[in-house]
N, C-alpha and C positions, 0 to 999 in steps of 0.2 A: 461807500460814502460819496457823498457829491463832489467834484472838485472847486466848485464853488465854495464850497464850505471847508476844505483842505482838510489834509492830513495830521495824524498827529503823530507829532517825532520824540525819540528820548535822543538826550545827548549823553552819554556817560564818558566823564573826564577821570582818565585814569595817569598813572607818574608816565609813561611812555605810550599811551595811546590816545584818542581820542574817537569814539564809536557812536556814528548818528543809526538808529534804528527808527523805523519810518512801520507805523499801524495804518495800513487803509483800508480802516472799516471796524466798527468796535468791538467785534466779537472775534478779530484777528489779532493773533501772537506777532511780537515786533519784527521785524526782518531788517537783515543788518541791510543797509542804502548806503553807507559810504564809511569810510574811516582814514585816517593820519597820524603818521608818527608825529611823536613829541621829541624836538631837537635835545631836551633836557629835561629830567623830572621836577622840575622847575613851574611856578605858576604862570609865569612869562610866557615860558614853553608852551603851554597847554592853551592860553589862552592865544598864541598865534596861530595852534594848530586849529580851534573850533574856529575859528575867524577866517581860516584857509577852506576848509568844510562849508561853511556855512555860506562860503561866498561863490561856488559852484554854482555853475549855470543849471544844472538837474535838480537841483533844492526846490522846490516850490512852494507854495505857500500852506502854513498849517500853523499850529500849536506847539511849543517848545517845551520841553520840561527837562532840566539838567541835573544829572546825579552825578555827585561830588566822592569820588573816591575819599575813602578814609587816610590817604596818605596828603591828602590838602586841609585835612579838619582835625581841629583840638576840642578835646573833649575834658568835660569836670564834672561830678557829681556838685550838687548843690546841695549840702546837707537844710535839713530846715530849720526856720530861724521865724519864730513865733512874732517880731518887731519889724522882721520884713514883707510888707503887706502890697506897697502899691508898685505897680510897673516901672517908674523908674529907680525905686529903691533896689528890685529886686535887680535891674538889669546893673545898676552900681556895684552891689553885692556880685554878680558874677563878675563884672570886670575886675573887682577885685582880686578876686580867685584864680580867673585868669594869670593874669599880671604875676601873684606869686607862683603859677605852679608852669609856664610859660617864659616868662617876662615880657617885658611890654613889645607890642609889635610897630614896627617902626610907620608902618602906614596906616594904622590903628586894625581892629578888628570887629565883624558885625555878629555880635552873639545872638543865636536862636537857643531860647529855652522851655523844657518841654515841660506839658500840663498836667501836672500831678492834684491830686487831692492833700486836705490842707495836714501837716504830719509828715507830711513826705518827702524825701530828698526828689531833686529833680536832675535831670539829666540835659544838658547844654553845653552845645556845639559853636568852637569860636572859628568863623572863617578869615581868611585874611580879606582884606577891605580891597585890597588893590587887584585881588585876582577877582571877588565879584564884580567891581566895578569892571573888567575888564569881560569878564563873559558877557555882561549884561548891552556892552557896548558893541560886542559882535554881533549878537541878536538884532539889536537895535538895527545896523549896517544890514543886515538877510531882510528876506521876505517873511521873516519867521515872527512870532508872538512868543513872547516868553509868558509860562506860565506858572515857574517855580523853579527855584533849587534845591536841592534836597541832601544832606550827607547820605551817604549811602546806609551809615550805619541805622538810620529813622525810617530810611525806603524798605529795608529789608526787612527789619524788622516789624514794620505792619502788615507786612505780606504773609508773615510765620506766624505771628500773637498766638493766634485760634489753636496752632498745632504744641502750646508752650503752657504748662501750668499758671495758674493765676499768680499764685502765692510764692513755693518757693522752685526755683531754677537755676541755672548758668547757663546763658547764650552764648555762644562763641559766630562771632562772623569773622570768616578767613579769606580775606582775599589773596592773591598768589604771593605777595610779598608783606600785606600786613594784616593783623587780626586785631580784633575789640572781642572785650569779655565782659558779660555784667549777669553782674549777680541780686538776683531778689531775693529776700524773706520776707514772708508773714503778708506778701503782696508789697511791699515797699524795696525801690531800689538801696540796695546795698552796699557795690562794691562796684566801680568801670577802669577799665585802662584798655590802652590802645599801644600796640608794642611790634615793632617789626620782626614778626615770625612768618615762617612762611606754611603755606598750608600741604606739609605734609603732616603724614598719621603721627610719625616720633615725635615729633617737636611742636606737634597739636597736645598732643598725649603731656609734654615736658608742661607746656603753659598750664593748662588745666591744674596740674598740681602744683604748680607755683603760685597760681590764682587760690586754688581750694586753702594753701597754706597761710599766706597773706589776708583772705579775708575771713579767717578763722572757721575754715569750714572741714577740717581735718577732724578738729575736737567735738562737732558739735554732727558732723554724719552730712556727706554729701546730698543735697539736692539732685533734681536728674541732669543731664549734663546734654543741650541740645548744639549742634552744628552747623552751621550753612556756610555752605564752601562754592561760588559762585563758578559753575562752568566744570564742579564735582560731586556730582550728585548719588555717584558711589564710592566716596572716602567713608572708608571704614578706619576709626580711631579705637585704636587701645582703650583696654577699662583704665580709668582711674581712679583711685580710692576706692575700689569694687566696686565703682558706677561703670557702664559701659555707653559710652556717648552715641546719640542718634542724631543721626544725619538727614537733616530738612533741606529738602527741594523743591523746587517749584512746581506748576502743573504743568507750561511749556518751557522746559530744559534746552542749554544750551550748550554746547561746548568750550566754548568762546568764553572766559570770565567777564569780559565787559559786555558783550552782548547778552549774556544773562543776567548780568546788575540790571539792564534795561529792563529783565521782563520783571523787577520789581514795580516798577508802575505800570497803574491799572490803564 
């Protein structure tokens, strides 16, 4: 790629790191270019660190695209609701939801909510207001273009779809200290939580059956039961409820948890 035209960077912001990976040329896998500890797993923290990063002299100019570890993002199912039709009712409606399942965030929050068909529960991510506004301001400060932020949990997950039943399943993304679980039937989401487990096989193996239990999938016969364990691409997970979990990785793998959240974007 030209250096006129720059490079394109992932930033993945994780609770103690922060990892710029830097693609020159579009049919090249990301390569790690720099990274920083986080003073604290704090939003503060993280956004000193990508602001410390970003402000290097070796940075040069390109494309930005920032993935949001799941330990900075709240998540709520949106059940549907036939009365809620236009854009700001629906974004009312989730802050609602927010609010009670959360409570209110003292610097507000910016909800992204994803697009379902009409029937369907939806799935939306509340970030805190002060840590985007605070990435957004580092970028701003670089030679860099921001061109998205992403939960991680939305990044991964469109990278796997293809490899995942239409209808019914159980996703688990496990990062080294927290996982998201969600559950589809009949093609409609069903069931999400977000819960600080860490991604070994026991305690992968424990959630799944805590999950299968809770969202009544004990009684009614498990779905198949998929994986993605970022920077483990051979965690091999205990059956649960006689399902034996399959473990999804990427096509270039990485050791590194956050430097393989990067290779979530394209």
């Amino acid at each position: 790629m030209s250096r006129l035209l720059g490079d394109r960077f992932t930033a993945v912001v994780g609770p103690d790191r922060v990892v710029l990976a830097r693609r020159a040329g579009w049919r090249r896998p990301p390569a790690l270019h720099a990274q920083a500890e986080c003073a604290a797993p704090t939003a503060k923290a993280a956004v000193t660190a990508l602001a410390e990063l970003l402000a290097r002299p070796e940075i040069g100019r390109g494309e930005l695209t920032i993935v949001l570890s799941n330990h900075f993002v709240q998540y709520v199912l949106l059940p549907w609701r036939a009365e809620v039709g236009r854009p700001s009712e629906l974004a009312a409606y989730a802050a609602i939801l927010f609010d009670e399942t959360y409570g209110s965030e003292a610097g507000g929050r910016e909800i992204l909510i994803g697009r379902e068909r009409s029937g369907s529960a939806r799935i939306a991510a509340g970030i805190e207001a002060t840590l985007l506004h605070g990435l957004r301001n580092a970028v701003t400060a670089s030679k860099l273009k921001l061109v998205s932020v992403q939960p991680y949990l939305s990044a991964a997950f469109d990278r796997v779809r293809r490899s995942v039943p239409r209808r019914d399943f159980m996703f688990v993304l496990a990062e080294p200290a927290r996982s998201c679980v969600v559950v589809a039937s009949g093609g409609r989401w069903r069931s999400l939580r977000s819960t600080a487990t860490a991604a070994r096989p026991h305690e992968l193996a424990h959630l799944i059956e805590r999950e299968a239990q809770l969202a009544g999938l004990a009684d009614e016969g498990m779905p198949p039961v998929f994986v993605h364990a970022p920077g483990n691409g051979q965690l091999v997970v205990p059956p649960c409820q006689g399902v034996t979990p399959r473990t999804l990785g990427l096509p270039h793998g990485a050791d590194d948890p956050l430097l393989a959240m990067a290779f979530t974007v394209n």
